[in-house]
N, C-alpha and C positions, 0 to 999 in steps of 0.2 A: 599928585597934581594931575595927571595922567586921566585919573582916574575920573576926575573930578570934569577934564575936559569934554572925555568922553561922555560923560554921564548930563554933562550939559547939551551936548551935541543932541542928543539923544533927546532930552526934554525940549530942544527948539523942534525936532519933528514930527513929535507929540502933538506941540504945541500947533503946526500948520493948520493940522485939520484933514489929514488925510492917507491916503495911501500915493506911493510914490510911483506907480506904473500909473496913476492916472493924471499924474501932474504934465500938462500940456509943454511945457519948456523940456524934457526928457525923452519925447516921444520920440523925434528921429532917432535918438540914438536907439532908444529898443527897439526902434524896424530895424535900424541896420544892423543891431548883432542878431535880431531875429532873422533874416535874410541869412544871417551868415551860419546863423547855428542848423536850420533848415539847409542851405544847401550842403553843408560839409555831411548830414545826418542824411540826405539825399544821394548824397556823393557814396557813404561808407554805404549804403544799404545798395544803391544800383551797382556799384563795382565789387563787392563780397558779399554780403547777405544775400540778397536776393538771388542771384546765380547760383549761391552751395543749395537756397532752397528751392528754386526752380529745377536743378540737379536733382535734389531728392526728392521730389514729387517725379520726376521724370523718371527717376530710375524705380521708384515705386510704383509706378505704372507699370512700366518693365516688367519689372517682377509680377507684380498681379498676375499681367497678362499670360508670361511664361508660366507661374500657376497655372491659370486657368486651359491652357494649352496644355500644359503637362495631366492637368485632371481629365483633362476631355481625353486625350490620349491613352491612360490607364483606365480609365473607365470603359473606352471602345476596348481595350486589351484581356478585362476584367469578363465583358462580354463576350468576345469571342472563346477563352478560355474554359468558359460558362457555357457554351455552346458545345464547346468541344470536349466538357467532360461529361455534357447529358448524351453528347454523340456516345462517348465512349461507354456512359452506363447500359446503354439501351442494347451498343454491341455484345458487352458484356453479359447484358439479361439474356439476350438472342442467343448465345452462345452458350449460356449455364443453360437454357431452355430446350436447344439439338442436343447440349450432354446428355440431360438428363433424357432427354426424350430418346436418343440414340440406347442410353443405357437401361431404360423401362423396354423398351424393344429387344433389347439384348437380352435381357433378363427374360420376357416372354417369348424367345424365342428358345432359352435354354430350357426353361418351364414345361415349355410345350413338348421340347424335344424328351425330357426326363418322361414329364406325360405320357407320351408315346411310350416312349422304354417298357415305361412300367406296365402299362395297358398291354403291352405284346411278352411281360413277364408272366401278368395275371394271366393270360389270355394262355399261355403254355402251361402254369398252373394249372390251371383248368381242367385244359384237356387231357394235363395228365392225371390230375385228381376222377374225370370222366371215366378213363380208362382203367383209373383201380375198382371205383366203382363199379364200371361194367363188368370186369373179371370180379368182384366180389359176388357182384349179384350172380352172376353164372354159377359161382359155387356153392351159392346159396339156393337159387333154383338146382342144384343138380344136386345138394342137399337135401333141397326140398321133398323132391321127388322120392328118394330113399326114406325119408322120417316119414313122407306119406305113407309109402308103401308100407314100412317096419309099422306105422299107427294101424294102419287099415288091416294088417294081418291080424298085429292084437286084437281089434277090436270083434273082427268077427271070429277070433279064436275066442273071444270074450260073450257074444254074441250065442254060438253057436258050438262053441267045444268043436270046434274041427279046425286041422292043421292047413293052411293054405299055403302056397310060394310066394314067392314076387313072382313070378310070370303066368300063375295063372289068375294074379289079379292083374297085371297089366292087359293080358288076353280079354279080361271081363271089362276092365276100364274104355277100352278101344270097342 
C-alpha cells in the first residue's frame, strides 16, 4: 500500500506540469536554504580553505623566490669559481712556460758549456796531433835528405861509374 501511495504521489507531480524549483508557492523557501547553503559554503571556504590556500600560494612564493635567490647566488659563485680556475690555468700555463723555459736554458746552457769542453778537447787534439806531425815530417825531411843523398850517389855511380860521398855531393848541391 506504501507503495501504491508513493507511486500516486508521484503521478500527481507528473501530472502538474512541471518542474518543482520553478513553482512560485516554493520559492522563498529555496532562497532561504539557498542563502543558507551559500553562507555556511562561504563561511567553510573564508575560515579554512581559503587561508590553507592563501598559505600555500604564499609559501610557494617563498620558495620560488628563495629558488630563485639561491640560483642567483650559485650562479654568481659558479662564476667567480670559473674565474678563478681560468686564473689558476693561466698561472699554471705561466709557470709550466719559466719551467720549461728555465729548463731549455738550462739545457743550452749545459750544451754550450759541453761545447766548449769539447771544442778546447779537439782544440788540444789538434795541436798535439800538429806536433806529431811536425816531428813526423822532420824525420821525414831529415830522411829525405839521406835517401836523396843515397839516390843521387847511385845515380851518378849509375851515370858515370865513379864513386862519390855524401859530402862531396852536398859540397856540389850548395
Amino acid at each position: 500500500m506504501a507503495a501504491e501511495t508513493h507511486h500516486s504521489d508521484v503521478a500527481e507531480h507528473a501530472a502538474s506540469g512541471g518542474l518543482p524549483q520553478f513553482d512560485f508557492s516554493t520559492w522563498g523557501n529555496q532562497i532561504f536554504w539557498l542563502i543558507i547553503v551559500f553562507g555556511i559554503l562561504y563561511f567553510v571556504l573564508s575560515k579554512f580553505i581559503l587561508p590553507k590556500l592563501a598559505d600555500g600560494i604564499v609559501e610557494r612564493k617563498d620558495r620560488i623566490s628563495d629558488d630563485l635567490d639561491s640560483a642567483s647566488r650559485m650562479q654568481a659563485e659558479a662564476e667567480e669559481a670559473e674565474k678563478a680556475y681560468h686564473q689558476k690555468l693561466n698561472d699554471a700555463r705561466a709557470k709550466a712556460h719559466n719551467v720549461a723555459e728555465a729548463t731549455r736554458q738550462s739545457i743550452n746552457d749545459e750544451l754550450s758549456s759541453e761545447i766548449a769542453a769539447a771544442d778546447l778537447q779537439a782544440a788540444k787534439e789538434a795541436e798535439a796531433a800538429e806536433t806529431r806531425i811536425a816531428g813526423l815530417r822532420e824525420k821525414a825531411l831529415a830522411n829525405v835528405e839521406t835517401i836523396a843523398s843515397e839516390t843521387a850517389i847511385e845515380i851518378v855511380k849509375a851515370l858515370t861509374n865513379k864513386t862519390t860521398t855524401a859530402a862531396q855531393l852536398r859540397a856540389a848541391m850548395k
